[in-house]
C-alpha positions, 0 to 999 in steps of 0.5 A: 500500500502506497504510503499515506494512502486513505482506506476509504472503501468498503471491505470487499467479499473476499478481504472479509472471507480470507479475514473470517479465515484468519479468526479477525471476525467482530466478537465480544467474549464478554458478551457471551459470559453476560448472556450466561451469567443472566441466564443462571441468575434467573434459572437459579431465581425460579428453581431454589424457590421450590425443591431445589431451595428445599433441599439447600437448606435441609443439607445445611441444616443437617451439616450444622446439626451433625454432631461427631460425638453422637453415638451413631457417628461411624464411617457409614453414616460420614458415608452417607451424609457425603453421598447426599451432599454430592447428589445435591451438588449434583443435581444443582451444579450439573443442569447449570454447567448444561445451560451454561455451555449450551448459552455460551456455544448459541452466544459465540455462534450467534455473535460470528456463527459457525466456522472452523479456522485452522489458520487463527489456531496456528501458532504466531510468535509475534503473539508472545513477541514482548515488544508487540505486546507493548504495542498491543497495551497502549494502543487503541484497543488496549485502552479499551480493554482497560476502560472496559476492565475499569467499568466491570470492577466498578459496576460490581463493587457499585451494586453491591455497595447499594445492595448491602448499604439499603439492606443495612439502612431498613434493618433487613440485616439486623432482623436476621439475628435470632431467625430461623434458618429458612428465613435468614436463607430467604432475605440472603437469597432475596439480596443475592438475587438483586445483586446477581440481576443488577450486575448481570444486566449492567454488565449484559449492557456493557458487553453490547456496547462492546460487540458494537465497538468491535464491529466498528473496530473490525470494519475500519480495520478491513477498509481498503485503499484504492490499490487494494481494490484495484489489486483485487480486481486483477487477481479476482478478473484478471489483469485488464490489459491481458483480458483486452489482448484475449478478445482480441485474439478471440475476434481475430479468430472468429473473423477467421472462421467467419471469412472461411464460411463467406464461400458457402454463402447464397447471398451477400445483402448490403448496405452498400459500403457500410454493411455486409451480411452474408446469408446461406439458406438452411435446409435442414431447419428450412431457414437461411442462416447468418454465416457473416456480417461486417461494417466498414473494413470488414464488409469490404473484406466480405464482399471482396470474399464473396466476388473471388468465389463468386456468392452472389451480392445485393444491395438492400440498405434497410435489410441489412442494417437490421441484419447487421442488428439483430442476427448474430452470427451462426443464428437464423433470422427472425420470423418476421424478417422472413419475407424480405430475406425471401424476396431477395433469396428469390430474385437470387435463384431466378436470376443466378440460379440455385449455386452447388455446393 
């Protein structure tokens, strides 16, 4: 890229399909936690209400009422006690571990969907090169890392602060004292949950202004100068200079062919000096076909052709224009060109004879 050149265009299809590849896709891992972090909260919100919260606080009560110097205290009944705490942990932790990782498999494909880049897996030594990672720190992206870091500690210790100081502030925590188990676990829930929410929500929020800045960030990173794109384009359709000699030769080569054919013509209709077409009646479809057309030099050439192997030439100026026009070589002519082409195929045969091929 020329030096001081501005990236001013869009990323084109391919710039972005090799970028996908290299991993440089708009993703905010941040995103994905929030998601699942609100999801849990609210799971756990509606499901220790009921018999999850039940049996909570019948395995806590009987942990704080076991008593080692009971007479039933043996390696059986220790046994048993940790059974049932593991089957409740369990049941609690495994169905979370499940929503968890399915919430955050949808949040990363939501967010990039799903591709397997094998290329941003390799390995990279400029990643573990200390001076790149210098680099990396003070720039851009990296103060806003340490912005984004900054505004997570202080959404958290904010919300809980004012959690904990209105609990304080209406006695809900010193009503505690005395209660029983059930209650104290109902108003420690009741404050966890408004602080699980609140920080879920906040940082949710956050990380969505974040998927929008790495949007941003990769669009401008991927814009393309005009080198760039004019580079594209030569790779992806050629070189314009070498596509420009290859129909050339590709005219050259079907005028050959078409100079060959102008023999087997049964008529030269033209213009007079400006058109020439040369038409050769098909039997087999039982319409003449175009098996020449030229302007200018070319029709000059057709005409000196058609004299040399003697193919009859008459002059009809509207007739050959619309020729010229309409008819591509090799194909028949329209219908309602019929009657004209006829009439002069006619006087042809009357007045020259049908030619041998």
């Amino acid at each position: 890229m020329p030096e001081g050149e501005e990236k001013s265009f869009a990323a084109s299809p391919r710039k972005r399909e090799e970028a996908r590849k290299q991993g440089q896709v708009a993703k905010s891992p941040d995103l994905s936690t929030a998601a699942v972090l609100l999801a849990l909260v609210s799971v756990m919100h509606v499901a220790l209400p009921g018999v999850a919260g039940q049996s909570l606080i019948s395995n806590i009560q009987s942990a704080f009422l076991f008593n080692p110097h009971d007479a039933e205290f043996n390696f059986n009944t220790v046994h048993i006690w940790q059974m049932r705490a593991l089957l409740w942990t369990g049941r609690i932790v495994v169905p979370a571990l499940l929503i968890a990782t399915v919430l955050g498999v949808v949040a990363n494909v939501g967010q990039v969907g799903f591709a397997v880049t094998p290329e941003a897996m390799a390995p990279k030594w400029d990643r573990v090169n200390p001076i790149n990672g210098l680099k990396r720190l003070f720039s851009a992206r990296g103060f806003v890392e340490l912005a984004k870091g900054i505004a997570k500690m202080a959404i958290v210790a904010g919300i809980c602060y004012s959690v904990i100081r209105d609990a304080l502030a209406d006695g809900t925590i010193i009503k505690l004292m005395g209660v029983s188990l059930p209650v104290t676990m109902s108003a420690v829930g009741a404050i966890l949950w408004t602080i699980g929410i609140r920080v879920s929500v906040w940082l949710f929020l956050l990380a969505a202004a974040d998927y929008a800045y790495q949007k941003y960030d990769l669009e401008k990173n991927l814009k393309m100068t005009l080198t760039e794109v004019k580079d594209e384009m030569k790779q992806s359709e050629g070189d314009p200079q070498m596509k420009a000699k290859v129909r050339k030769m590709q005219r050259e080569m079907a005028g050959k062919r078409m100079m060959k054919d102008v023999p087997t013509a049964d008529v030269v209709v033209t213009n007079p000096t400006h058109f020439a077409v040369a038409l050769k009646y098909d039997e087999a479809s039982g319409a003449p076909i175009v098996v020449a057309k030229g302007q200018d030099l070319i029709a000059q050439k057709i005409k000196e052709i058609a004299r040399e192997n003697r193919v009859p030439i008459v002059e009809n100026k509207l007739l050959a224009r619309r020729l010229h026009k309409v008819v591509e070589i090799g194909q028949q002519i329209p219908g309602d060109m019929y009657e004209a082409v006829a009439q002069v195929l006619a006087f042809v045969y009357r007045t020259y004879g049908r030619r041998r091929r």
